[in-house]
C-alpha angles and dihedrals in degrees: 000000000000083000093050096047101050078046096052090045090054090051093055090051095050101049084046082049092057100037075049095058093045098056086045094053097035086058100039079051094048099050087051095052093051101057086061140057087171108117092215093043086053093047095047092053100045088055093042079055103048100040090056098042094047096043078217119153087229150029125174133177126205127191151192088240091169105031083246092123093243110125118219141192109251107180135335133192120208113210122256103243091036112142107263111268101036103147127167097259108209101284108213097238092190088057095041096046093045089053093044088062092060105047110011095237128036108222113179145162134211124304092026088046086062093062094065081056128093089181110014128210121262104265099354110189105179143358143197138175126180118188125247101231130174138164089358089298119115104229097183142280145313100205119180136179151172138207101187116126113241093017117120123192099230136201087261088062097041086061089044088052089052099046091051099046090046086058095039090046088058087043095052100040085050084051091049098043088047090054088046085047087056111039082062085056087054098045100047089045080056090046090047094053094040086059096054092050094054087058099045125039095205097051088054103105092357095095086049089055101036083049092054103042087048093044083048093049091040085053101047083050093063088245104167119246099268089046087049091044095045085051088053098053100044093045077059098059097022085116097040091111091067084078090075084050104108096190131094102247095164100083129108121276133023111325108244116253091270087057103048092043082056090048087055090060090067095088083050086045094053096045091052094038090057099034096080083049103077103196086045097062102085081079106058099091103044081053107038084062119031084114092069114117124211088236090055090240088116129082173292095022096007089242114186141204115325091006095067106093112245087231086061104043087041083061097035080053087046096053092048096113095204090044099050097069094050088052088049084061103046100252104132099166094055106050089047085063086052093054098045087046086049093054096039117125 
């Protein structure tokens, strides 16, 4: 009784061992997947997971990237004291995915393993998949393997699988619906600022230009990527308030003072056009006042100096006409002396 007991007892440690284990690795999971809404930076850290809870050679994940139904394989990590040579086979997705229908989880041994393989490993051992599901929809597959001899897969380390890829699976659907999100950004930004071409001939081909001097500048400053994409968006629609001018300022020849006193609405048009429109309003300042000056002569609030916003000197640099070209080719210092020469007294 004494030896079934103490057996018992070992049993019971190691089952709280392994629950343990679990909570420990979901939250440290957990806590990876939500610094990032980056796809490759999910991905990276699901299969970094699951390779070292698992203590598998190799972990790969295959998706649905475009929504084709064709699972690929995204990204894979193959574990650090894995035998030479291991290598990801080609998994037979059709065979993997049926039996995953049926049980949740495929866990399987040498020589079945070898059978949800096209091209097996060399001395696959053992073998699991879990699928990535959200929102009712199958994203695509955890897939892990050994071919070490002696290792099997066992029912612990199933649950494990399936608690990792359910977590992954949210992770990865969140990453997906926040690039869709936006890709839409991007496109109605290109829609506003095709509209505003087709209006106005001078503006056709002058927001392209003014985006890309101002994202050079921004990157040769060390600006971090939202600053820079933010840059980007806003050189883009930085025009968008000529729209609410009602003049003809295309014609040839200097505009009269009326028109030019309209013309110099646009920054306040712009600001009023963007304002009902929530995701758009990180770019109003950079565009309300890309017509300051750092002498404070510009307008629309004659800002001057530090209080005029970088997004909105970095615009008011792109659209310098003399000191474009020098950014195009790489010469900083002296477009900056254009500039300065431009806004002199």
């Amino acid at each position: 009784m004494h030896i079934v007991h103490r057996g018992i007892e070992k049993q019971r440690l190691i089952s709280e061992n392994i629950r343990l284990k679990e909570i420990i690795s979901l939250h440290e999971l957990s806590e990876q997947l939500q610094t990032s809404l980056s796809l490759s930076e999910v991905v990276d850290s699901a299969l970094k997971a699951t390779v070292a809870n698992l203590a598998c050679d190799f972990v790969g994940l295959y998706l649905d990237e475009d929504g084709a139904g064709e699972l690929k394989l995204v990204g894979h990590v193959i574990h650090d004291d894995a035998p030479p040579g291991v290598d990801e086979g080609r998994l037979d997705l059709e065979a993997a995915l049926s039996a995953i229908e049926e049980r949740k989880v495929v866990l399987a041994q040498a020589p079945v393993a070898d059978e949800f393989f096209v091209i097996a490993p060399r001395d696959l051992s053992t073998f699991m998949c879990v699928p990535l599901v959200a929102r009712q929809r199958t994203l695509g597959l955890l897939a892990a393997h050994s071919c070490t001899a002696g290792v099997r897969f066992i029912e612990g380390q199933r649950k494990l699988l399936e608690m990792l890829g359910s977590r992954s699976a949210a992770a990865i659907d969140n990453a997906v619906l926040y690039h869709n999100l936006q890709q839409t950004f991007r496109q109605t930004i290109q829609g506003l600022a095709r509209a505003l071409e087709a209006m106005d001939k001078y503006t056709a081909g002058h927001s392209d230009r003014v985006t890309v001097y101002a994202r050079i500048t921004a990157e040769a400053m060390g600006e971090n990527l939202v600053k820079v994409e933010l840059i980007t968006q806003a050189g883009m629609l930085h025009d968008i308030g000529k729209l609410g001018c009602h003049a003809n300022l295309n014609k040839p020849g200097k505009l009269t003072e009326e028109e030019y006193e309209i013309f110099k609405l646009h920054p306040t048009f712009g600001k009023e056009i963007l304002e009902p429109i929530a995701f758009l309003q990180p770019l109003i300042p950079g565009i309300h006042s890309h017509h300051e000056r750092w002498d404070g002569r510009g307008y629309p609030l004659g800002l001057r100096g530090e209080e005029i916003p970088l997004v909105s000197a970095l615009l008011r640099w792109g659209d310098n006409d003399t000191a474009a070209p020098l950014l195009e080719a790489g010469d900083l210092d002296a477009a900056k002396a254009a500039l300065r020469d431009l806004e002199a007294p």
